[in-house]
mmJSON file of the N, C-alpha and C atoms, coordinates in Angstrom:
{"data_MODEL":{"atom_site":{
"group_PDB":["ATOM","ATOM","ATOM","ATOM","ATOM","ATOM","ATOM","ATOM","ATOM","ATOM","ATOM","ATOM","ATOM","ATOM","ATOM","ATOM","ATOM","ATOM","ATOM","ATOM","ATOM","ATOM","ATOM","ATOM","ATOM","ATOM","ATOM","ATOM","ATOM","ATOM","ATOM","ATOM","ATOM","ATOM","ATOM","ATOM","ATOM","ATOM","ATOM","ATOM","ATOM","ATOM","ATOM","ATOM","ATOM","ATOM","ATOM","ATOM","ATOM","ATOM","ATOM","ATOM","ATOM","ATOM","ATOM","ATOM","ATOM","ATOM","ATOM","ATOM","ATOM","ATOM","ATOM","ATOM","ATOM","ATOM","ATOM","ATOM","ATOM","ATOM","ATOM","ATOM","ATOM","ATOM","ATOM","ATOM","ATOM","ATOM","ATOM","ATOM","ATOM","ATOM","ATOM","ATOM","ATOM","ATOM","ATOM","ATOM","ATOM","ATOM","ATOM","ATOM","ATOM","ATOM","ATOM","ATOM","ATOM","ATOM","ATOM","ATOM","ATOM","ATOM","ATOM","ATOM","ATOM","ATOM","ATOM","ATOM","ATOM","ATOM","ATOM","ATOM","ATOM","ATOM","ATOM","ATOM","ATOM","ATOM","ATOM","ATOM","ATOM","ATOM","ATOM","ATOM","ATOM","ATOM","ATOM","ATOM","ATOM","ATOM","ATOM","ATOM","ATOM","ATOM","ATOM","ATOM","ATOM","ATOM","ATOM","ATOM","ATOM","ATOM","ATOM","ATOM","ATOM","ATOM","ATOM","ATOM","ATOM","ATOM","ATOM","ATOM","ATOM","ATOM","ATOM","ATOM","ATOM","ATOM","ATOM","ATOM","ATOM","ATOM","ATOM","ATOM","ATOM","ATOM","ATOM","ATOM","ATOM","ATOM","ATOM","ATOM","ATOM","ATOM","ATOM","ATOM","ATOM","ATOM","ATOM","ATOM","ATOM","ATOM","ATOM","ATOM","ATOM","ATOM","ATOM","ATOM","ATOM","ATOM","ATOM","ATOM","ATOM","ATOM","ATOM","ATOM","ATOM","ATOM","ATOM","ATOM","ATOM","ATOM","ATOM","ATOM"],
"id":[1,2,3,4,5,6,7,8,9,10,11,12,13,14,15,16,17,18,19,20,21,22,23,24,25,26,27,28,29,30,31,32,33,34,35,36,37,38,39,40,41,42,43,44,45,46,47,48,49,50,51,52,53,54,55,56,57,58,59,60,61,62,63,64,65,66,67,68,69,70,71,72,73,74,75,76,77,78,79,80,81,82,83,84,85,86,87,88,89,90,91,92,93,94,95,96,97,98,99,100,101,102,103,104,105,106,107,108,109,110,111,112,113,114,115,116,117,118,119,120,121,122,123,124,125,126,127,128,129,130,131,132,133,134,135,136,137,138,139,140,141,142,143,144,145,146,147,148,149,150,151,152,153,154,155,156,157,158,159,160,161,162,163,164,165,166,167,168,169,170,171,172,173,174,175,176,177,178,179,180,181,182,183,184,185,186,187,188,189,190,191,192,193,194,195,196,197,198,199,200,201,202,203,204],
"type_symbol":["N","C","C","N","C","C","N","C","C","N","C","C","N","C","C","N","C","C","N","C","C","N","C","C","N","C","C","N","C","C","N","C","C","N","C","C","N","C","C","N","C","C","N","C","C","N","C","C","N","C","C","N","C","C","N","C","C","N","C","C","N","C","C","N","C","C","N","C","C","N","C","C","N","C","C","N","C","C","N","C","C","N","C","C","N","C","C","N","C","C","N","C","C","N","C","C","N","C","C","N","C","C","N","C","C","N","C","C","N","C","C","N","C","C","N","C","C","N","C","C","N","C","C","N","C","C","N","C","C","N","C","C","N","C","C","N","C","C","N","C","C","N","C","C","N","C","C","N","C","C","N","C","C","N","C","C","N","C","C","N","C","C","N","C","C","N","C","C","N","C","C","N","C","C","N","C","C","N","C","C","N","C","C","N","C","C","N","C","C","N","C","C","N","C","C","N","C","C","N","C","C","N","C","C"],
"label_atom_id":["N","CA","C","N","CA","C","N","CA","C","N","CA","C","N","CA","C","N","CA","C","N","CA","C","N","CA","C","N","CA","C","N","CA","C","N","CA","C","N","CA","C","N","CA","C","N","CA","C","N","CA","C","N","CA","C","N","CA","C","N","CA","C","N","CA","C","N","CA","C","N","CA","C","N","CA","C","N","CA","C","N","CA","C","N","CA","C","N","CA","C","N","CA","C","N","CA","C","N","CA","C","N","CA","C","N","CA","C","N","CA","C","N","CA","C","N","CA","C","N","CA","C","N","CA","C","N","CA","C","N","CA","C","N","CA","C","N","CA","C","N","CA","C","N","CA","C","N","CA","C","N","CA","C","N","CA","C","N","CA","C","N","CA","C","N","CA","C","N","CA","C","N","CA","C","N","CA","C","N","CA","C","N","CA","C","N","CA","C","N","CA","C","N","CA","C","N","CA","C","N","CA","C","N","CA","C","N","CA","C","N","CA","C","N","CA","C","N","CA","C","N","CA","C","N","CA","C","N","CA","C","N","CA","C","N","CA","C"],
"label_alt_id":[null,null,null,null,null,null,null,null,null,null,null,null,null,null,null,null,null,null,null,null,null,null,null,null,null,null,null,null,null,null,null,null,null,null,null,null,null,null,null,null,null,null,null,null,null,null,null,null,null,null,null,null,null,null,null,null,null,null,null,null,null,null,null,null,null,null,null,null,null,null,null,null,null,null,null,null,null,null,null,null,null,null,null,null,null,null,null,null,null,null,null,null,null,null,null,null,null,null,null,null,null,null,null,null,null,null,null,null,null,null,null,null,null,null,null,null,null,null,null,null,null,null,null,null,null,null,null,null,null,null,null,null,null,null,null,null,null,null,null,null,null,null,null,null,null,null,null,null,null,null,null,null,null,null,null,null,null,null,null,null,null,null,null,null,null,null,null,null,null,null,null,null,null,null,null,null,null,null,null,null,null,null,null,null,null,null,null,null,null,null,null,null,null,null,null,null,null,null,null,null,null,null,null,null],
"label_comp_id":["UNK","UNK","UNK","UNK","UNK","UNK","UNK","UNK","UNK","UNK","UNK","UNK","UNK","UNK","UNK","UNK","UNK","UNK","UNK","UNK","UNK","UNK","UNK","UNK","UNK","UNK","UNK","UNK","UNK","UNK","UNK","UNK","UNK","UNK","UNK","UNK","UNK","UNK","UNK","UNK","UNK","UNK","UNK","UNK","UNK","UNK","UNK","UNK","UNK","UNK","UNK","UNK","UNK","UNK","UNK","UNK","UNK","UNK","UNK","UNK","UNK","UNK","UNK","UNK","UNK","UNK","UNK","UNK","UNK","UNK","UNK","UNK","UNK","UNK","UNK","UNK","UNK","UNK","UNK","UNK","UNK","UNK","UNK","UNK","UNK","UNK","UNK","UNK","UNK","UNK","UNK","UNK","UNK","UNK","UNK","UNK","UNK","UNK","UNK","UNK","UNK","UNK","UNK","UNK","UNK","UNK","UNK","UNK","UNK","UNK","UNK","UNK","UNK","UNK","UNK","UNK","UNK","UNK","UNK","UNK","UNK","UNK","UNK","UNK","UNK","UNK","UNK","UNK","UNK","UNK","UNK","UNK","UNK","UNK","UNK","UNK","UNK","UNK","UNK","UNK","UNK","UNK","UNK","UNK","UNK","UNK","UNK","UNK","UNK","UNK","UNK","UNK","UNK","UNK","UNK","UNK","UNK","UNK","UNK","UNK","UNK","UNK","UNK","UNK","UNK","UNK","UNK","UNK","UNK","UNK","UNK","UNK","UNK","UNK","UNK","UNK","UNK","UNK","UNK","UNK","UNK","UNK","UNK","UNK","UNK","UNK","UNK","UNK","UNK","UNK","UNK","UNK","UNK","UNK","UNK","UNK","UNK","UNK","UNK","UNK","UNK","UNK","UNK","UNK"],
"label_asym_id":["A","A","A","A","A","A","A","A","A","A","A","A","A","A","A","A","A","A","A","A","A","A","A","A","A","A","A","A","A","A","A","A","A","A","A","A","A","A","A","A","A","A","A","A","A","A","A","A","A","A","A","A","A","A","A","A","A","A","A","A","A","A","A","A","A","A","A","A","A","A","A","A","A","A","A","A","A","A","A","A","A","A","A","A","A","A","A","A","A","A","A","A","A","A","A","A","A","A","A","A","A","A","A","A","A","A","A","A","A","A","A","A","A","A","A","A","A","A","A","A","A","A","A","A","A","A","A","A","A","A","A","A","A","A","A","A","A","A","A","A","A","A","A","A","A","A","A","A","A","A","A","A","A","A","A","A","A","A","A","A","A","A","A","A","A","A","A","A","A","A","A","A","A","A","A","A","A","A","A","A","A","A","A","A","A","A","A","A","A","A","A","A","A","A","A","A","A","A","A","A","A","A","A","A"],
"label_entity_id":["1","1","1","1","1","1","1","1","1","1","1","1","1","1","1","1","1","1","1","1","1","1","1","1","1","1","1","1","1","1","1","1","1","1","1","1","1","1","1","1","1","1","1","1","1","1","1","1","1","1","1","1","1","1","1","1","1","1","1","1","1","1","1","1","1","1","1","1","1","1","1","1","1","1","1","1","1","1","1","1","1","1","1","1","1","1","1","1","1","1","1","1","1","1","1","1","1","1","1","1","1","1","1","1","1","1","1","1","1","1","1","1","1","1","1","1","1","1","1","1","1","1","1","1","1","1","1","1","1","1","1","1","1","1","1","1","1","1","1","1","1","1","1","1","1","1","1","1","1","1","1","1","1","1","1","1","1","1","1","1","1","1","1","1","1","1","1","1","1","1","1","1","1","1","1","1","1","1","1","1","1","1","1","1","1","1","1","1","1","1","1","1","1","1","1","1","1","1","1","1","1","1","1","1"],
"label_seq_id":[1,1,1,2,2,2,3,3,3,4,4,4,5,5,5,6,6,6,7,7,7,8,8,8,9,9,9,10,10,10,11,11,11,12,12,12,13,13,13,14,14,14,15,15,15,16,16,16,17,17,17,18,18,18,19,19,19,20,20,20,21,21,21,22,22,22,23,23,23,24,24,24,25,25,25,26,26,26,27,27,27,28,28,28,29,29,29,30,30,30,31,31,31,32,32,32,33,33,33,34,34,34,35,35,35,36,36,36,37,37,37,38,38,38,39,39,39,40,40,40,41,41,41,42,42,42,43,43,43,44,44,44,45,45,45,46,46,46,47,47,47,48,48,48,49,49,49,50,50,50,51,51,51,52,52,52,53,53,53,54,54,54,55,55,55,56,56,56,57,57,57,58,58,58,59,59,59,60,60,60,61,61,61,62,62,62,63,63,63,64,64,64,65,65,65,66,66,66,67,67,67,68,68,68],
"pdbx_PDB_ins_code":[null,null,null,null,null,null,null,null,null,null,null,null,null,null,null,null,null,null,null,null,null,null,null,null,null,null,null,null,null,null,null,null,null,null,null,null,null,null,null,null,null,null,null,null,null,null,null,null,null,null,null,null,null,null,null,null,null,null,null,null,null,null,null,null,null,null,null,null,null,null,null,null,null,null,null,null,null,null,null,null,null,null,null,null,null,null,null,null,null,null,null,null,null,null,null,null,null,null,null,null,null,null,null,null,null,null,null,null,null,null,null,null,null,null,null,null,null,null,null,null,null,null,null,null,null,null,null,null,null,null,null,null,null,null,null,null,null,null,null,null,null,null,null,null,null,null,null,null,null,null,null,null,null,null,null,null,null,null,null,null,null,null,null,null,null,null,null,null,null,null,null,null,null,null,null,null,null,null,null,null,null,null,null,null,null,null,null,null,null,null,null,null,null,null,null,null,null,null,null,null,null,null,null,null],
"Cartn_x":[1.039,0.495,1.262,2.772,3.385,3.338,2.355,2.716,1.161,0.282,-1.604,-1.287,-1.066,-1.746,-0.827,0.739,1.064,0.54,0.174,-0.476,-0.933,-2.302,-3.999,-3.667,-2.97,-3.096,-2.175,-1.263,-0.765,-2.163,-2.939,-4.015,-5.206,-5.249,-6.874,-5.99,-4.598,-3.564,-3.834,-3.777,-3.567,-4.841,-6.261,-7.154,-8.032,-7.675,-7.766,-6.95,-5.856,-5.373,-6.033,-6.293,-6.948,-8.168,-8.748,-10.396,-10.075,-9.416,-9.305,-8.859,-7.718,-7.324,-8.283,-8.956,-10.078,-10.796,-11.132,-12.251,-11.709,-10.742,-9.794,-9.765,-9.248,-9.128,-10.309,-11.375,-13.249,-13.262,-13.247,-13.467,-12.901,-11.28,-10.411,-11.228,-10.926,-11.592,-12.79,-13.633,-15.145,-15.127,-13.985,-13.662,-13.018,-12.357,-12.039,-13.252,-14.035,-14.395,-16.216,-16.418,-17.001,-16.69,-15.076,-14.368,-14.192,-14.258,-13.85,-12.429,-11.729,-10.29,-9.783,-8.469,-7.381,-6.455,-6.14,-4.547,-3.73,-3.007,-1.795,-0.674,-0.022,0.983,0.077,1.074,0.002,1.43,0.267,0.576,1.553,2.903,2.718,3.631,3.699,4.68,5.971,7.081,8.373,8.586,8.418,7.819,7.143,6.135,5.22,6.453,6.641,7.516,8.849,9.582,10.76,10.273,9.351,8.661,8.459,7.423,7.563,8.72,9.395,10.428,11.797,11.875,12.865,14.459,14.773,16.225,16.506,15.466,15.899,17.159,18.073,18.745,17.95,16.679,16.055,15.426,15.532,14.184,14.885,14.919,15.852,15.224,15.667,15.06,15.233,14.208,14.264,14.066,14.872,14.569,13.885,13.334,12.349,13.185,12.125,12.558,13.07,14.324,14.763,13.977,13.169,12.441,11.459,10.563,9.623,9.052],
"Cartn_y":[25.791,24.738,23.429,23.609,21.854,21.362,22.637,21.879,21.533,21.469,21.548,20.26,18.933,17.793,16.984,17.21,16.941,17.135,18.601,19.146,18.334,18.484,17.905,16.149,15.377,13.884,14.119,14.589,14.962,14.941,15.766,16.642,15.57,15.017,13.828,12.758,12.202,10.968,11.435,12.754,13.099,12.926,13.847,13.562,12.174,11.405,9.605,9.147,8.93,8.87,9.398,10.474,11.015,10.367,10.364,9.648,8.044,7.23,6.134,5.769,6.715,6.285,6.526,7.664,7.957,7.138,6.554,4.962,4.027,3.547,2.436,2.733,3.849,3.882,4.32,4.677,4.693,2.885,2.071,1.007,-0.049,0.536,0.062,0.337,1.898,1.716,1.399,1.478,0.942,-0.677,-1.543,-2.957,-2.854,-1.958,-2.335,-1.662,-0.561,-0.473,-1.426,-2.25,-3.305,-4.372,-4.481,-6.123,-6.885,-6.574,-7.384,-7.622,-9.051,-9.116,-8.67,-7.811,-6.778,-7.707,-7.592,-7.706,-6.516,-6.86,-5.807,-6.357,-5.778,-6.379,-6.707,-7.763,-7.659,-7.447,-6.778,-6.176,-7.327,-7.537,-8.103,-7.565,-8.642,-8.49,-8.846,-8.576,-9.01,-10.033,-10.73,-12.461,-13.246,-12.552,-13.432,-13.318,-12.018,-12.517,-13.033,-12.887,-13.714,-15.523,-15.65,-17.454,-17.74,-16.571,-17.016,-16.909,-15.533,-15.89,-17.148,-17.566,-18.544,-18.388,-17.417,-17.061,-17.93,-17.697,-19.036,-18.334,-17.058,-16.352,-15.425,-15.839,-14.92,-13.732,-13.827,-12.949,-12.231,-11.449,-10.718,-10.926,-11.503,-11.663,-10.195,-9.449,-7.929,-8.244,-6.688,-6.592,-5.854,-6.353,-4.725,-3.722,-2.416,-1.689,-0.537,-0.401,-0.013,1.348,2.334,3.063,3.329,1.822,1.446,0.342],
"Cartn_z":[-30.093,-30.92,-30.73,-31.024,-30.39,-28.888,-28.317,-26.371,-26.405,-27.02,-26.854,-26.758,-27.555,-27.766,-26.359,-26.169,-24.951,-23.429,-23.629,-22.418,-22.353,-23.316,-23.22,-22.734,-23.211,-22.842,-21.352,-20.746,-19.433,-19.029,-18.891,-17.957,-18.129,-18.931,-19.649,-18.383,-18.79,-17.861,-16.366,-16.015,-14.56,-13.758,-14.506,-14.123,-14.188,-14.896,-15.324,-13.971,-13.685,-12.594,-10.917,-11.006,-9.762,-9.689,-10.52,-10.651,-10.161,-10.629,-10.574,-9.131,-8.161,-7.429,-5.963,-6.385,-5.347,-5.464,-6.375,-6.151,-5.703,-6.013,-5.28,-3.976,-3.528,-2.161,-1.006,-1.966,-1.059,-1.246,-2.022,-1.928,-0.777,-0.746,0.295,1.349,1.895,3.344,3.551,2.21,2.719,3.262,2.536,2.558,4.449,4.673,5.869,7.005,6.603,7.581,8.229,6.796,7.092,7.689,7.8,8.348,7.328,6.327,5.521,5.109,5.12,5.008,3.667,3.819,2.576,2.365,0.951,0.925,1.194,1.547,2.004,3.318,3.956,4.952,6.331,6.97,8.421,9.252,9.8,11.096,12.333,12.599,13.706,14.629,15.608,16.925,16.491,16.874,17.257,17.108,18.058,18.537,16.921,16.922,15.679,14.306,14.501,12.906,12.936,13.992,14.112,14.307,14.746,15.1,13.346,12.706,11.395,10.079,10.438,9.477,9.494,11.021,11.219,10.942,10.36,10.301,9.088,7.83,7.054,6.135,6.563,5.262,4.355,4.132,3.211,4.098,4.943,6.158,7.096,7.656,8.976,9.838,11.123,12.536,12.978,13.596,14.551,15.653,15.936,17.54,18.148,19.514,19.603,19.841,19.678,19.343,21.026,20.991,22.274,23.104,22.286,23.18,23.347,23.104,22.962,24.085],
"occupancy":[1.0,1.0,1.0,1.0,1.0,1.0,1.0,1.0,1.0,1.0,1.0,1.0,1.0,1.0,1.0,1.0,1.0,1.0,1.0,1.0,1.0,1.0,1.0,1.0,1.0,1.0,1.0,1.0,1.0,1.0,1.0,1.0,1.0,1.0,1.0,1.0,1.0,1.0,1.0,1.0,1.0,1.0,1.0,1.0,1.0,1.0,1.0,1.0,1.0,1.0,1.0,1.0,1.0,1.0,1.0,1.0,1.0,1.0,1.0,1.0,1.0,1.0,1.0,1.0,1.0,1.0,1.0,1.0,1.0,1.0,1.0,1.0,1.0,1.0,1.0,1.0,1.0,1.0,1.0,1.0,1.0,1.0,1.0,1.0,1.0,1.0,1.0,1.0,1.0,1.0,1.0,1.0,1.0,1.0,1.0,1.0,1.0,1.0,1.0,1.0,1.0,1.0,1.0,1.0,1.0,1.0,1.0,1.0,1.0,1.0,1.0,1.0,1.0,1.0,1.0,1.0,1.0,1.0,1.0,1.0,1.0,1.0,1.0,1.0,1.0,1.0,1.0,1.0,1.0,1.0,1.0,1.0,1.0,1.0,1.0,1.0,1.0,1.0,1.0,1.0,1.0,1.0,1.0,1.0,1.0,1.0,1.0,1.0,1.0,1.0,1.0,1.0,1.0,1.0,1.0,1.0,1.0,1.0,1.0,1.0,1.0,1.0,1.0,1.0,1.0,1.0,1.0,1.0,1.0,1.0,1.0,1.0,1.0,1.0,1.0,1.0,1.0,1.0,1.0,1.0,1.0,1.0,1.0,1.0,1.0,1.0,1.0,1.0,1.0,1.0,1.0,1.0,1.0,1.0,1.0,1.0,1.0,1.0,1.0,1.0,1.0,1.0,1.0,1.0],
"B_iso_or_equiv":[0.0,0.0,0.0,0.0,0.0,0.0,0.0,0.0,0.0,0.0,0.0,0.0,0.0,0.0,0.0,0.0,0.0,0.0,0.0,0.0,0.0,0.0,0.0,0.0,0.0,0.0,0.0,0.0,0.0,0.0,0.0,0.0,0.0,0.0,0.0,0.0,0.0,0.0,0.0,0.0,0.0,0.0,0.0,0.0,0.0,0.0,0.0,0.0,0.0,0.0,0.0,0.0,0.0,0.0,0.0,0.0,0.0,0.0,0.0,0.0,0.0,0.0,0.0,0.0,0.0,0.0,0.0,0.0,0.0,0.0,0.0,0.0,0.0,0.0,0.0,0.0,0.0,0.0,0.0,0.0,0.0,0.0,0.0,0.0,0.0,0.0,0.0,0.0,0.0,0.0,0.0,0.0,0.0,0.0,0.0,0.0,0.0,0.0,0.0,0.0,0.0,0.0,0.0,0.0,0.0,0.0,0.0,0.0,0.0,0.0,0.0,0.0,0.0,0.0,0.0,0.0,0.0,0.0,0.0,0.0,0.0,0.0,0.0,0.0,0.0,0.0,0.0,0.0,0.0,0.0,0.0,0.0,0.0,0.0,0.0,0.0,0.0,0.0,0.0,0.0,0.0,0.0,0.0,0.0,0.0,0.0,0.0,0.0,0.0,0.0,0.0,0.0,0.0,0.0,0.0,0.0,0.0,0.0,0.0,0.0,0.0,0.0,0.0,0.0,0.0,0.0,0.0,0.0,0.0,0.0,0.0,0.0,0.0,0.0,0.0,0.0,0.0,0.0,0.0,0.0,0.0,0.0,0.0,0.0,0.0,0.0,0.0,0.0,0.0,0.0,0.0,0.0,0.0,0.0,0.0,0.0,0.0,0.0,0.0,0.0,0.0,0.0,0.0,0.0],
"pdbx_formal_charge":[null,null,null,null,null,null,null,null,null,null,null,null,null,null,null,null,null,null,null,null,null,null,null,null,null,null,null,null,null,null,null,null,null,null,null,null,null,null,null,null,null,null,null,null,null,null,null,null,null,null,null,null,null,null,null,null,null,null,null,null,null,null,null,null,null,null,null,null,null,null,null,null,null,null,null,null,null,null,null,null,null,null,null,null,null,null,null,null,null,null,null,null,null,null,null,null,null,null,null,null,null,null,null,null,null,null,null,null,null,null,null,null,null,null,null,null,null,null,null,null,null,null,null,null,null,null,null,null,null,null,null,null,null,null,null,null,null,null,null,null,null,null,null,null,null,null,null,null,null,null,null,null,null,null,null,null,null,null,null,null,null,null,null,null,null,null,null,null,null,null,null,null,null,null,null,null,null,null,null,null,null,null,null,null,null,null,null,null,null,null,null,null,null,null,null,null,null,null,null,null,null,null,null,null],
"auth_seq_id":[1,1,1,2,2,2,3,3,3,4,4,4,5,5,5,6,6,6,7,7,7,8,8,8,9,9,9,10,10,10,11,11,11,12,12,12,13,13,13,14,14,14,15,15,15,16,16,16,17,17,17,18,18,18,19,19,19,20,20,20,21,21,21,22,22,22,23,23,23,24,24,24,25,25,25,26,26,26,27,27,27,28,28,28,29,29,29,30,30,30,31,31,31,32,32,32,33,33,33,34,34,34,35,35,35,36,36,36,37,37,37,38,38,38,39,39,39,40,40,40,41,41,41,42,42,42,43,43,43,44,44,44,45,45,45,46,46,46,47,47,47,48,48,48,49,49,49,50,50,50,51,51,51,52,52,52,53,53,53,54,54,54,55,55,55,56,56,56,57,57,57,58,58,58,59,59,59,60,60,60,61,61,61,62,62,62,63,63,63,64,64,64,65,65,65,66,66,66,67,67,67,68,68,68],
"auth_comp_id":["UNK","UNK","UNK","UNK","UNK","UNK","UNK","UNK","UNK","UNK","UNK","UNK","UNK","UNK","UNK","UNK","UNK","UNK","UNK","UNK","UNK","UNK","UNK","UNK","UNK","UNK","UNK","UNK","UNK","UNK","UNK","UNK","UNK","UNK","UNK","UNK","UNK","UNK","UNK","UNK","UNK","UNK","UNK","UNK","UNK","UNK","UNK","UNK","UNK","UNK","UNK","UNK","UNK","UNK","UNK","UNK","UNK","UNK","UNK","UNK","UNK","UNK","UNK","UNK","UNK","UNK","UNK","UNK","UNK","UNK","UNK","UNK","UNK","UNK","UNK","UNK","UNK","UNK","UNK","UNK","UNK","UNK","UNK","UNK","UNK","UNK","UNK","UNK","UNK","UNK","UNK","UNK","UNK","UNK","UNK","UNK","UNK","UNK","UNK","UNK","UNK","UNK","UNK","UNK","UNK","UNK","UNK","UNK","UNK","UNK","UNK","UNK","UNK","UNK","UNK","UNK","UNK","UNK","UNK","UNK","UNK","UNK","UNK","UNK","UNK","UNK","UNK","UNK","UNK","UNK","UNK","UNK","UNK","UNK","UNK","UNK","UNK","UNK","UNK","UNK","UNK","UNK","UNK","UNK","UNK","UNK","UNK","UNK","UNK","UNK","UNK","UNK","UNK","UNK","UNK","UNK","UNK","UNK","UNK","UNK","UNK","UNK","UNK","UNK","UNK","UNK","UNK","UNK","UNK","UNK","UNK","UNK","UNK","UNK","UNK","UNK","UNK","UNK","UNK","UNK","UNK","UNK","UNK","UNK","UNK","UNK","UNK","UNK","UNK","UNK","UNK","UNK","UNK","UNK","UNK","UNK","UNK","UNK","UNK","UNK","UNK","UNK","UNK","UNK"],
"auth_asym_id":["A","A","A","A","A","A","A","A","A","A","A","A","A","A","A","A","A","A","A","A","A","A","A","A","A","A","A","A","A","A","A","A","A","A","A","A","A","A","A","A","A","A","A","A","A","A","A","A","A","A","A","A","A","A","A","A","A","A","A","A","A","A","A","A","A","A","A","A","A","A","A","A","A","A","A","A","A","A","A","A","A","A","A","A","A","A","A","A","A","A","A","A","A","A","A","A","A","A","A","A","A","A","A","A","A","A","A","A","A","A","A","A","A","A","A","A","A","A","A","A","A","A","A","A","A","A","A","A","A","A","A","A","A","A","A","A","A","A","A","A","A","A","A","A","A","A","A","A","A","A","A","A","A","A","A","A","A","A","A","A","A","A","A","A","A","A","A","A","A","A","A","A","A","A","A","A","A","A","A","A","A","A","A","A","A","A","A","A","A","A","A","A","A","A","A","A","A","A","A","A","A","A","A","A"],
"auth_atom_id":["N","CA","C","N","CA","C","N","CA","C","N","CA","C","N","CA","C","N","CA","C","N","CA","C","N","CA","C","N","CA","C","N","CA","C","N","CA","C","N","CA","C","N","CA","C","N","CA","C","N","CA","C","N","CA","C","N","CA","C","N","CA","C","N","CA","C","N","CA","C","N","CA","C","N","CA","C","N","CA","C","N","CA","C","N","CA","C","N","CA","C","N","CA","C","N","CA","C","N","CA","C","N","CA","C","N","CA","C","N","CA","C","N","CA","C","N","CA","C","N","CA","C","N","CA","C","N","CA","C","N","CA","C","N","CA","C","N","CA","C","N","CA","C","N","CA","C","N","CA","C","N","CA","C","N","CA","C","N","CA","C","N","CA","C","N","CA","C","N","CA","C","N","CA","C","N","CA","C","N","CA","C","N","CA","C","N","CA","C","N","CA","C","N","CA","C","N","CA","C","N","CA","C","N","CA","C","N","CA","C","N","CA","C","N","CA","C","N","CA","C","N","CA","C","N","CA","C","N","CA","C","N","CA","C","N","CA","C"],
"pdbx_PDB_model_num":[1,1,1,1,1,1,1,1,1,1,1,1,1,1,1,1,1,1,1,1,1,1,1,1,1,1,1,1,1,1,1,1,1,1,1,1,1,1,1,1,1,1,1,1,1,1,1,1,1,1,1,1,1,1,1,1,1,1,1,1,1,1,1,1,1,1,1,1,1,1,1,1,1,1,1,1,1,1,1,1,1,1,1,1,1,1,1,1,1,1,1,1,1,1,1,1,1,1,1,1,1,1,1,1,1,1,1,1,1,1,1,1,1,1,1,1,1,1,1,1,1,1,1,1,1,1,1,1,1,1,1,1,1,1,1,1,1,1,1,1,1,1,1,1,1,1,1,1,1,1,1,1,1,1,1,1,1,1,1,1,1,1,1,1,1,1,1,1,1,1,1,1,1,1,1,1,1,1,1,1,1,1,1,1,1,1,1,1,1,1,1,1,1,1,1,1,1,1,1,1,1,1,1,1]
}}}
């Protein structure tokens, strides 16, 4: 009787959660696999992000990667 009302909102929270995130993420890939532009990180080269981060202190210049 004191574990029912914990359980029950755990299991209502978990499955609320699962439901929610499977739609988010059919929406995501449906968004990408139309072409349509995401937020999220981009993708770059070596080159591109060291040209854009500039070594301003806040950013780390990389290197490629040696066995690659």
């Amino acid at each position: 009787m004191v574990f029912k009302w914990p359980v029950t909102l755990t299991l209502f929270t978990f499955l609320t959660g699962l439901i929610w995130g499977l739609v988010a993420d059919y929406r995501y890939r449906s968004s990408i696999i139309a072409g349509l532009p995401f937020d999220g990180s981009i993708v770059a080269t070596v080159d591109e992000y060291n040209k854009e981060a500039k070594g301003d202190g806040m950013r780390y210049a990389v290197k490629p990667w040696k066995d690659r």
